[in-house]
C-alpha positions in Angstrom: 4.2 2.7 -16.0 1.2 3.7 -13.9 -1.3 0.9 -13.3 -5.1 2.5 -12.2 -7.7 0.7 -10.2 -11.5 1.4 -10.9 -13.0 1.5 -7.6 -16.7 2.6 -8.3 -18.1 6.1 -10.2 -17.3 9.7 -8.4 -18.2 11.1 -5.9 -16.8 8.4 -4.1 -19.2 6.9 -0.9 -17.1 7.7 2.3 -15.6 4.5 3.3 -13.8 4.1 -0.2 -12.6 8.1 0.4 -11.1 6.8 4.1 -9.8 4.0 2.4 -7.6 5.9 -0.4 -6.7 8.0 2.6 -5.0 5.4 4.3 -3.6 3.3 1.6 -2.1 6.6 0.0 -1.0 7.5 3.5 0.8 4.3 3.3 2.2 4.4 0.0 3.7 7.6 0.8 5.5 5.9 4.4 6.4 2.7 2.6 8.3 4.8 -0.1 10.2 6.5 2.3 11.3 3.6 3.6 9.0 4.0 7.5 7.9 0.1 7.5 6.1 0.3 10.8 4.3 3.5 10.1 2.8 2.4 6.3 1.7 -1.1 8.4 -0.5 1.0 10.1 -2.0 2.5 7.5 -2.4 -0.7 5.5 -3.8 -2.4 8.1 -6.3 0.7 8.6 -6.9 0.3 4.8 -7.6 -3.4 5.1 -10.2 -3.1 7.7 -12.4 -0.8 5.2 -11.3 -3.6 2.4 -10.0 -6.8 3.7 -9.6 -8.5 0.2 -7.2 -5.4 -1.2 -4.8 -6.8 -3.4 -2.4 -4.0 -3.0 -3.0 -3.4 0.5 -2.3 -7.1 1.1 0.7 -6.8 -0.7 2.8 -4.0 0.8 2.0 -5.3 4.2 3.7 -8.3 2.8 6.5 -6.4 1.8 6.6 -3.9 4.6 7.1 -6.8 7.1 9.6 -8.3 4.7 11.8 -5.1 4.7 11.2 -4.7 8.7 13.4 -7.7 8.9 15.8 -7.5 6.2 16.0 -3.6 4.8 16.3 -3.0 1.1 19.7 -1.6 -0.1 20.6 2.1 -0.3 20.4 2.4 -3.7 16.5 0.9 -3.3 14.4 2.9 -5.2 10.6 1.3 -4.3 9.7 0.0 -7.9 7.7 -3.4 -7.7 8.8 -6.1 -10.2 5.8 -8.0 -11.0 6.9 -12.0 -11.9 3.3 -13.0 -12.5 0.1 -11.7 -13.7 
């Protein structure tokens, strides 16, 4: 299931364009399992929105897996306990 966020009317203003750069950029890193490299980018993402959910969260995770790698078989699919 694809979940979309409305971030404002097209064209999008140029700091929410460099933002879905860098959170995309590190969508694609964190997928590939490159935990330092999609930190960057989150980070960079974060100072253009600070209060990003998402961006917020796969930092979380990013650091998590850092530490303690995901298994083999780990396919990046999010399990959401909460709403």
């Amino acid at each position: 299931m694809a979940i979309f966020e409305l971030l404002g009317l097209e064209p999008a203003d140029a700091d929410v364009a460099e933002f879905l750069q860098f959170y995309h950029q590190g969508l694609q890193l964190f997928r590939t399992r490159q935990w330092d490299e999609s930190l960057v980018e989150f980070k960079k993402a974060l100072w253009l929105s600070p209060e990003d959910h998402q961006s917020l969260r796969y930092c979380s995770m990013a650091q998590k897996y850092r530490l303690a790698p995901p298994d083999a078989d780990w396919q990046a699919v999010a399990h959401m306990e909460t709403k």
